[in-house]
N, C-alpha and C positions, 0 to 999 in steps of 0.2 A: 712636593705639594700633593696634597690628597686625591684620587681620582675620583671626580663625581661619578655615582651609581647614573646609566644611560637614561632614556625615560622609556617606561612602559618594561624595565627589568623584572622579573618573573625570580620572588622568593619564596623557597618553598619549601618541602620536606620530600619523600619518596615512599612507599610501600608495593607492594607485591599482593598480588590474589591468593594467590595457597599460604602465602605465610603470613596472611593477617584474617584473611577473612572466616574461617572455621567450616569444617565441613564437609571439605574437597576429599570426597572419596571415591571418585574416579578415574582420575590421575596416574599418571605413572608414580609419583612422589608419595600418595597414598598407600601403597603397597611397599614400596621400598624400604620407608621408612619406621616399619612394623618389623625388620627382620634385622634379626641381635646384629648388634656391632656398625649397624649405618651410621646410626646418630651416635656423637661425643657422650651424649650426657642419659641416651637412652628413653627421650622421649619421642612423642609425637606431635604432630601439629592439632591435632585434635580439634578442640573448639576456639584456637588461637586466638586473635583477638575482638572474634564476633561482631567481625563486620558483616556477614553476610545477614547475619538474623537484626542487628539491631543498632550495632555501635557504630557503623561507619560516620554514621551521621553527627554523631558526638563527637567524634574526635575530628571529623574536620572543622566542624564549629570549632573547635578549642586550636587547632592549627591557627583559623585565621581571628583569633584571639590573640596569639602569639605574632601576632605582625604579618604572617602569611600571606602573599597575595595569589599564591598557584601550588598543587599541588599534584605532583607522578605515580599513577596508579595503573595496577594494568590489569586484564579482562584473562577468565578464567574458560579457556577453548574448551573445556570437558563439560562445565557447565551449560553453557551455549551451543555446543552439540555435542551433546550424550549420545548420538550414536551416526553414522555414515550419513550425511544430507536431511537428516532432522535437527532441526533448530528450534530452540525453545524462548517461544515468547515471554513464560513467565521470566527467566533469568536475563533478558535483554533489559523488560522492565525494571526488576532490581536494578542495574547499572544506568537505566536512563534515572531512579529516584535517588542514585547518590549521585549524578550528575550535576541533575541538576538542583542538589542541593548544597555541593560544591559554588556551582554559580552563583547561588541565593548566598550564601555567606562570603561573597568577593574572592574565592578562590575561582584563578584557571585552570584548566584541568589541562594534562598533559597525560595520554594513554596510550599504552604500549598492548598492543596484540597478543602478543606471546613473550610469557617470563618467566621462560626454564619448563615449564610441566606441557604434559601431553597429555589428552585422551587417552583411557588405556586400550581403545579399537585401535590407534592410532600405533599405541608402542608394541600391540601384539603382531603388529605387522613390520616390526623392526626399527622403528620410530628415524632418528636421520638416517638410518643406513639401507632406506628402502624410498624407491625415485619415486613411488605414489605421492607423498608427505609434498613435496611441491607445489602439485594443482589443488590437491586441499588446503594445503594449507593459505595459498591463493584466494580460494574459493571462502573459507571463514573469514577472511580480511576485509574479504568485499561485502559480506554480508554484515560485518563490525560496523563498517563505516555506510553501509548505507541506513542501518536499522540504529545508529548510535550521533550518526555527522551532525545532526542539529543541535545535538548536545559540549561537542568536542571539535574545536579547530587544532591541534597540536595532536598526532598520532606519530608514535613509532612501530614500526613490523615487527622487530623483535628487540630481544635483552643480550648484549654477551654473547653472541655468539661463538666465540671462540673460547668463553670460560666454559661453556657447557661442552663443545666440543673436548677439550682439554679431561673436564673433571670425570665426565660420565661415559666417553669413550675411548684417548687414550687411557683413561683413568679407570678407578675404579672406585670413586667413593660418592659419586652420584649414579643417579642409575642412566643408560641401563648397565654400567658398572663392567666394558666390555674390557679394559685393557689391553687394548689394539689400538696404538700409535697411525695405522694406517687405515682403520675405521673413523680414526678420528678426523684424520683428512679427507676422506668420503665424507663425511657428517656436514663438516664445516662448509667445504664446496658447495653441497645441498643445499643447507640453508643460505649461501650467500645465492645461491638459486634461487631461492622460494621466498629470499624477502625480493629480488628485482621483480619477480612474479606477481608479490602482495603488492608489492608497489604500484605496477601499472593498477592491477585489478582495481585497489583503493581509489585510485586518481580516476579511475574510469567510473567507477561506483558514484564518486562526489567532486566535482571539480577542485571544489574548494578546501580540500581538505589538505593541509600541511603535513604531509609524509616526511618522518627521517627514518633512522637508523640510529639505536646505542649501541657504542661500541668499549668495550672496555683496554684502556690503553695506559700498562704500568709503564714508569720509568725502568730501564733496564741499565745499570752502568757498570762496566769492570770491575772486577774486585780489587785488581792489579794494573801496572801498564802492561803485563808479560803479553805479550802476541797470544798466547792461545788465549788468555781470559778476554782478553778483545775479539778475538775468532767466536769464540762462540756467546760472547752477550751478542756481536751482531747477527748471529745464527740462529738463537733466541729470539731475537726481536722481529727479525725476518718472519719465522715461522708462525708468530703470535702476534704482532703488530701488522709488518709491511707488508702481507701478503698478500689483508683483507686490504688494507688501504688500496693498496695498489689496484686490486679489484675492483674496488669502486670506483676508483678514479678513472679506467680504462677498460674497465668490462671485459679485461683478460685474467681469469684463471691460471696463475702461473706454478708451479711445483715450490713445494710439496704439495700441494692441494690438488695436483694431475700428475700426468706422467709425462704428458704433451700438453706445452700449453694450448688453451681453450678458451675463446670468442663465448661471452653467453649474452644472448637479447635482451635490453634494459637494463642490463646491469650498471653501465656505466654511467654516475653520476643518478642515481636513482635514490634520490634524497634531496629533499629542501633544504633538511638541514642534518647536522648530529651531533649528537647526545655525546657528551665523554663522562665516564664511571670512574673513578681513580680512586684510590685508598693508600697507596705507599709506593718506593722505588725500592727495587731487588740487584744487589751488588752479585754477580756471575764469576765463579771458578771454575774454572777448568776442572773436569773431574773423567778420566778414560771408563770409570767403571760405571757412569749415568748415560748410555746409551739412549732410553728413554727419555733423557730430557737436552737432549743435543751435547750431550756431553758438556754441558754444565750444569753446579748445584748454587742454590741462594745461600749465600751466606751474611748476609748485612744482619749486623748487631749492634743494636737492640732490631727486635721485629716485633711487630704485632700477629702473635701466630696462636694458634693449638696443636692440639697433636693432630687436627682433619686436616687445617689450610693456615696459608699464611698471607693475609694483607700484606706486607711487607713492611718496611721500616715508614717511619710517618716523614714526610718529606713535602713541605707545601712547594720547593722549589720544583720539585718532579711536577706538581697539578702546572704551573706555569710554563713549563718545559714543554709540555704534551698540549696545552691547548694551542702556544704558536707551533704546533706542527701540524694539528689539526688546522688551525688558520692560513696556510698555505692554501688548502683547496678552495677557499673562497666561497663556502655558506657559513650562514648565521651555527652559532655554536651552544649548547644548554650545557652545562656539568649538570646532568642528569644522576649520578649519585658522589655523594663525599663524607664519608665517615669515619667513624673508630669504634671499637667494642673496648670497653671500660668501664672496670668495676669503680677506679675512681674518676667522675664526673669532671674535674680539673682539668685531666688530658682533655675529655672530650672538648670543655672551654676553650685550651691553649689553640686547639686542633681546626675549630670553625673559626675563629678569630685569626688564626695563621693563614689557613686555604684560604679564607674571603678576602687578604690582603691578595692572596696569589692572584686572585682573580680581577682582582684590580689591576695587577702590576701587568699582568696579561692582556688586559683593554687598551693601558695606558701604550701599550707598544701593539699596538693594531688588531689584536681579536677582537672577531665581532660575537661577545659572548652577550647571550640575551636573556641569563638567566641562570638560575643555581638552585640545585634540589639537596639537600642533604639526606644521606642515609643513616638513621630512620626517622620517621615520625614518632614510632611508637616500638617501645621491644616487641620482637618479632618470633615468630620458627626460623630461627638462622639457618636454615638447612642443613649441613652435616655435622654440626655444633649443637641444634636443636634451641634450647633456652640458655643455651649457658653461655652466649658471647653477645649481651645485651649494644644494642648500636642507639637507643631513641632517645634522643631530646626529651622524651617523656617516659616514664618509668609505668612500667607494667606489673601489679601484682597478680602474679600466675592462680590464686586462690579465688580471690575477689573480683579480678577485670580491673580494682581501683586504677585510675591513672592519677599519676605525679609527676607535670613538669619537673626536670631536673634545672638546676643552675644553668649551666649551656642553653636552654630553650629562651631563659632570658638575656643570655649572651649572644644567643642568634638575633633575639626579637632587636636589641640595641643596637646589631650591627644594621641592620632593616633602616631602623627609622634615621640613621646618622646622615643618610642621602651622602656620602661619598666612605670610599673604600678605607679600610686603615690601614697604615701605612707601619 
């Protein structure tokens, strides 16, 4: 039998500040992405999709045209302080008039503090791998929510923290591109620092304000039954799943992410609610020569991948998987992003029609999910892909700005108005 949609469920879409709104040339991402070989396809984000000068407005009207009742957006820290304890009125205004023209067209708004980019004051000073970034980053959260709280009940502190950690510090294909496995664990810790920090700050700034946390959680399963590819998917998962959980659930910093484990103040259960990001599940081999990646490599085939990153294989059983493990902790739950990049539109169709059953099947057995954002609204700056791994329900032409719902926009919009899940 069909699961009815709850009431007061939140459908919606997702975007990003640097990769839609055009402009953002103070960033760390700004510079980064100017030097040969960052990006797949060799562009920039440039004048992306002109939100900041004109379009936001547009396309959220046409979002909640499309059935939309709330929509995930997040605030750009360089803009909002361009330099050490100066904040700029005019850029709070911009985000209070697409606010509230969000509201005016029957969208929620759901807004994340920080999503991936820094200030480049902020990255000259070593960006996570320096323990200042904490109380600032604190400090802008609380100035977000007290100069923005009238406009926005749903904030999250941060995006991913652990994909950033991953890509731009054990990594090297986001910046700041360090390749140190054990700056990446300093990184990570930090910010799981600096959102229990944002947190109190925010709640202290506004009472009222609905604090989470997104957090991105693939499914991880053996390639094999062989003991070692079960050794190291759970070593895997440990390192990039369990470790942040665990942290939030109990406010101990456990290794890898220290050397000793470590008590941090507020960290524990410092969230209303949280966000889950999923895209696909990654089948784990044992591999002696991936040192860097716990000694296993992804191998599941078919993947949704490039030569930068890999979503993983498209698996809606994995989104159900992962939200009743997020459902144990016991808050309200958002799938704050759920996508596919696809040149043909069909997958994307199969893709939102499949996850949004998962989302049902995951209600019907006790998540208390309050809500679904898809990734994206609109093609985007895919970040180390650039233009060329289109995610939007609506089609961007890079010449003109034209926009074209694809098919899927109106396969999401039906699944909207059906008032229960399909099955």
């Amino acid at each position: 039998m069909p699961t009815p949609v709850p009431r007061g469920f939140l459908w919606g879409a997702a975007t990003s500040s640097h990769q839609v709104e055009g402009g953002n040339d103070d960033n760390d991402w700004s510079d980064w992405e100017r030097e040969r070989g960052h990006v797949l396809d060799g562009t920039v984000s440039g004048a992306a999709c002109e939100w900041w000068q004109a379009r936001a407005e547009d396309d959220l009207t046409l979002a909640a045209s499309l059935g939309h009742n709330a929509h995930r957006l997040s605030l750009e820290w360089s803009r909002l302080e361009p330099e050490p304890g100066r904040f700029d009125a005019a850029a709070f205004a911009r985000y209070a008039r697409m606010l509230d023209h969000a509201r005016g067209v029957g969208l929620e708004p759901c807004v994340t503090v920080h999503h991936f980019t820094l200030p480049k004051w902020v990255a000259r000073d070593g960006s996570w791998t320096d323990e200042r970034i904490v109380g600032r980053f604190a400090r802008y959260a609380e100035e977000c929510v007290t100069r923005l709280g009238a406009h926005v009940r749903l904030w999250a502190t941060m995006n991913e923290p652990s994909v950033l950690a991953f890509l731009g510090y054990a990594g090297d294909r986001w910046p700041p591109g360090l390749g140190d496995p054990r700056a990446a664990m300093g990184a990570l810790a930090r910010m799981l620092r600096a959102h229990a920090a944002a947190y109190e700050a925010m709640r202290s700034g506004r009472s009222d304000a609905d604090v989470g946390l997104v957090i991105n959680l693939p499914a991880l399963d053996p390639a094999s039954r062989a003991w070692r590819d079960r050794a190291v998917t759970r070593a895997q998962d440990w390192i990039f799943n369990g470790v942040v959980l665990h942290a939030l659930e109990t406010g101990w910093l456990l290794p890898p992410l220290v050397l000793v484990p470590t008590r941090v103040p507020g960290l524990r259960r410092s969230f209303a609610w949280l966000g889950l990001n999923y895209y696909g599940r990654y089948e784990v081999r044992f591999d002696a020569r991936a040192p860097a990646l716990a000694f296993g490599r992804h191998v599941q085939e078919p993947s949704q991948r490039t030569a930068h990153n890999d979503w993983g294989q498209i698996s809606p059983d994995g989104l159900e998987r992962q939200l009743l493990r997020l459902a144990r902790i016991g808050v309200p739950l958002y799938v704050t992003e759920n996508g596919v990049f696809a040149l043909d539109d069909r997958v994307r169709e199969r893709y939102v029609r499949e996850h949004v059953a998962a989302v049902g099947r995951a209600i019907a057995r006790g998540a208390d999910v309050r809500g679904y954002f898809h990734w994206s609204l609109v093609d985007n700056f895919e970040w180390a892909e650039g233009y060329s791994a289109p995610f939007g329900l609506v089609e961007v032409d890079r010449a003109t700005q034209r926009r074209t719902p694809r098919p899927s926009a109106g396969v999401y919009a039906d699944l909207i108005r059906a008032g229960v899940f399909p099955v």
